[in-house]
C-alpha angles and dihedrals in degrees: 000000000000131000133206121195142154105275120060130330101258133135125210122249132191137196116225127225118254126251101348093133134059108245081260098071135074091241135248087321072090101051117137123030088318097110089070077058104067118127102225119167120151097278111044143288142257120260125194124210116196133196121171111208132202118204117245110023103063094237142141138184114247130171130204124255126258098201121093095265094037101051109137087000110135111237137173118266106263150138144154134315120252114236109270090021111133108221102261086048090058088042091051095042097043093049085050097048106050100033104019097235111130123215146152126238122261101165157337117262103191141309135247132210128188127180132211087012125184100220097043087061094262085308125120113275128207117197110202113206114202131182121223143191111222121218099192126031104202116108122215106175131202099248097200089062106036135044087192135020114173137138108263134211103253100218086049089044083052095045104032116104088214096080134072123265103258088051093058090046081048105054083050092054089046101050091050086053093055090037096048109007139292087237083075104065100017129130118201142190140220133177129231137177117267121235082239103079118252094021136122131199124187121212128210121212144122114291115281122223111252093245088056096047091054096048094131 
């Protein structure tokens, strides 16, 4: 998940604690009851990847892993949705949780999926990455989960050899949104009435062009 907001363009980062988690688990992204949360089904679960990010500095926040090969690497704040949680909800609520910022959800960035993954129990994992605007800058950390949580330069988040491999993919991403604009690389959403009565369905997609929202 990733966050723009008017200050500098930083993303929050975190460092996660050492060995807090058995090998089976996903780590301390879990801490808490969230692990009665996780969304497990036959053929995977949904995974969601945070970065809060000021305006004018380049810069993210980004936290270190807690699993074997990711151990003092820096790494987006993130977990897993509740059942029910549309996606921007889980995005808002993890970034707050764990770093105490809080935002509101302007986009989706990209999607990972992973097959056969370690952390989503030999299941298929999709990793949601979502950009955010922040509404407050003051980090307050959960201690039990991180070592570090700071605002980061982007272009050092994206060089630097200390962090997992999708941050560094996302500060790129990111970089080239502030450089060239977010509409490039956006994915919105809109909402629509279901064919069952009373329900909703939102649907994610690149922005469409007014005279092609209004074909009737």
């Amino acid at each position: 998940m990733l966050c723009s907001g008017s200050r500098s363009n930083s993303v929050l980062a975190r460092h996660y604690l050492r060995s807090l988690w058995p090998q089976n688990t996903r780590g301390p992204v879990w801490h808490r009851s969230s692990l009665q949360c996780i969304l497990k089904s036959g053929m995977g679960q949904v995974n969601y990847f945070s970065v809060p990010l000021q305006n004018k500095a380049d810069s993210a926040v980004s936290e270190e892993g807690e699993r074997k090969k990711t151990i003092n690497a820096w790494k987006f704040p993130g977990g897993l949705s509740n059942p029910g949680e549309d996606i921007g909800d889980t995005a808002v609520r993890e970034v707050f949780e764990e770093t105490g910022i809080k935002s509101e959800f302007k986009s989706i960035l990209s999607i990972r999926q992973q097959h056969k993954h370690p952390g989503a129990f030999g299941k298929s994992d999709m990793y949601i990455i979502c950009r955010l605007e922040p509404s407050s800058f003051t980090i307050s950390f959960c201690q039990q989960e991180c070592l570090r949580c700071e605002w980061m330069d982007l272009d050092e988040l994206a060089r630097t050899k200390h962090a997992t491999p999708i941050t560094s993919n996302v500060a790129k991403l990111l970089l080239y949104g502030y450089r060239e604009g977010f509409e490039k690389i956006d994915i919105t959403m809109r909402e629509f009435p279901a064919v069952y009565t009373g329900l909703f369905y939102k649907l994610y997609h690149r922005e469409l062009p007014e005279s092609y929202r209004n074909i009737t």
